[in-house]
C-alpha positions as CSV (number, residue, x, y, z in Angstrom):
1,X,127.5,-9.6,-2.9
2,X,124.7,-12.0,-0.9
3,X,127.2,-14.6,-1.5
4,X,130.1,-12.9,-0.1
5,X,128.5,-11.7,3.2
6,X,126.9,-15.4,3.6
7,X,130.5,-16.5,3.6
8,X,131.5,-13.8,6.9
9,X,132.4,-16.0,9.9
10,X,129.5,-14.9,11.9
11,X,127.0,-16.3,9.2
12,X,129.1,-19.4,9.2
13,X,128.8,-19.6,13.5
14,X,125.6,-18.4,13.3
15,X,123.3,-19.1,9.7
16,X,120.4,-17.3,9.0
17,X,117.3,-19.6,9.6
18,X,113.9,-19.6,7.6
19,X,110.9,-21.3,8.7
20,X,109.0,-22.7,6.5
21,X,105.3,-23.6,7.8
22,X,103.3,-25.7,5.3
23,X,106.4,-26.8,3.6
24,X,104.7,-29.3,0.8
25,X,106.6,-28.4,-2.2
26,X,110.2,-26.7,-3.1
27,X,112.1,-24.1,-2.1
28,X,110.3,-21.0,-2.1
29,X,112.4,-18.6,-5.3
30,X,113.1,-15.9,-2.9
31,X,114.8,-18.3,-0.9
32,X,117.1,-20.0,-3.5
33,X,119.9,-17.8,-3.4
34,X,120.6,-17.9,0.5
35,X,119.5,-21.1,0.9
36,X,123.1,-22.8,0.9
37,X,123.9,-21.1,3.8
38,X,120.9,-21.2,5.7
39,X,119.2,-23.6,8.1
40,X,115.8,-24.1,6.7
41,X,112.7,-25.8,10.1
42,X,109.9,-27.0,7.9
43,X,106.6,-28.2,9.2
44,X,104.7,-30.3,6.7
45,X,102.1,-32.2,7.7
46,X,101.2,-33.7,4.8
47,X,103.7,-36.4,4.7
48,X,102.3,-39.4,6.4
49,X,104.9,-41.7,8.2
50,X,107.2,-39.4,8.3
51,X,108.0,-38.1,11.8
52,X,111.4,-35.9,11.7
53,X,113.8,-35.9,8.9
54,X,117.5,-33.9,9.1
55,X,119.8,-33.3,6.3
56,X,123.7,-31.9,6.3
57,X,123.3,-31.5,2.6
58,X,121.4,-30.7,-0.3
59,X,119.5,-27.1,-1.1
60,X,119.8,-26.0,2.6
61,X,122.9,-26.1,4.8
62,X,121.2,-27.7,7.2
63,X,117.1,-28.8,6.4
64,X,115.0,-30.1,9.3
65,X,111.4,-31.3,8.4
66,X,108.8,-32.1,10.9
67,X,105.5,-33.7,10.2
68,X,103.3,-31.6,11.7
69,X,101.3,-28.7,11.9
70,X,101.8,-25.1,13.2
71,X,98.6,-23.5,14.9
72,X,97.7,-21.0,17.1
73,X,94.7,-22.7,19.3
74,X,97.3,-24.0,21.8
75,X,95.3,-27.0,22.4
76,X,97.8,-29.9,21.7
77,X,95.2,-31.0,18.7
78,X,93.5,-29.6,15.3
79,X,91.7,-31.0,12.6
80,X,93.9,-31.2,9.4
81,X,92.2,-31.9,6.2
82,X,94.5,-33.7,3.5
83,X,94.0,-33.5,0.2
84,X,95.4,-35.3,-2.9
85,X,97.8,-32.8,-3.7
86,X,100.3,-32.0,-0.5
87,X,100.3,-28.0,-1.5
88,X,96.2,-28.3,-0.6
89,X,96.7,-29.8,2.6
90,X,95.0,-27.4,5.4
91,X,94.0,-26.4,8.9
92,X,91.5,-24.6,7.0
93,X,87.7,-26.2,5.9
94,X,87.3,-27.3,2.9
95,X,83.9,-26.5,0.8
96,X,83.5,-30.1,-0.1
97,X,80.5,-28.7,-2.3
98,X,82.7,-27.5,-4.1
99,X,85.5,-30.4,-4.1
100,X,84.2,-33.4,-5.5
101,X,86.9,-34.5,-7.6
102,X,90.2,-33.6,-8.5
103,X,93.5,-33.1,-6.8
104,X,92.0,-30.7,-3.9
105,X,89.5,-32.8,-2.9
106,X,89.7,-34.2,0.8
107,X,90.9,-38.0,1.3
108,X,91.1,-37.7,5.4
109,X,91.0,-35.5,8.3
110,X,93.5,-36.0,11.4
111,X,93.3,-34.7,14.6
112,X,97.3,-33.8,15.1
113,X,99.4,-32.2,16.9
114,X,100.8,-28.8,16.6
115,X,104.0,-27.8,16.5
């Protein structure tokens, strides 16, 4: 049924669009089954050198990645602490007590921009 109203003319004029904020990782499994008709804006800061990536093709319908981070202080800058593992990259602070080795513990700390 999803498949067949995903394939109406107004979904092909108009796709649904998910956001995905933090978007280290795959497609989130509640997504997988509209996700070939959707347009999927993910922020992921945690990809160095990478500035904006767009693709027609592949899981999405449309995919556009941009490396940087969504926040509500409206300042134009925030701390971001990466980690080893891209899913642990955060605006949050890390307990560094806590983090001494592994894949969550902190290898830098940018001051970015939000998106």
């Amino acid at each position: 049924m999803i498949d067949k109203v995903l394939r109406l003319p107004d979904f092909d004029e108009r796709p649904p669009v998910l956001l995905d904020i933090g978007a280290a990782g795959e497609i989130h499994p509640k997504w997988k089954r509209i996700a070939p008709y959707s347009v999927c804006i993910a922020f992921d800061a945690g990809r160095p050198g990478v500035g904006f990536a767009r693709k027609e093709a592949g899981a999405y319908r449309k995919l556009c990645v941009y490396n940087c981070i969504a926040s509500e202080t409206g300042t134009g800058e925030a701390d971001f602490h990466l980690t080893r593992s891209p899913h642990c990259s955060s605006l949050l602070r890390p307990q560094n007590d806590l983090l001494t080795r592994g894949p969550f513990r902190i290898i830098s700390r940018s001051s970015g921009r939000p998106g």
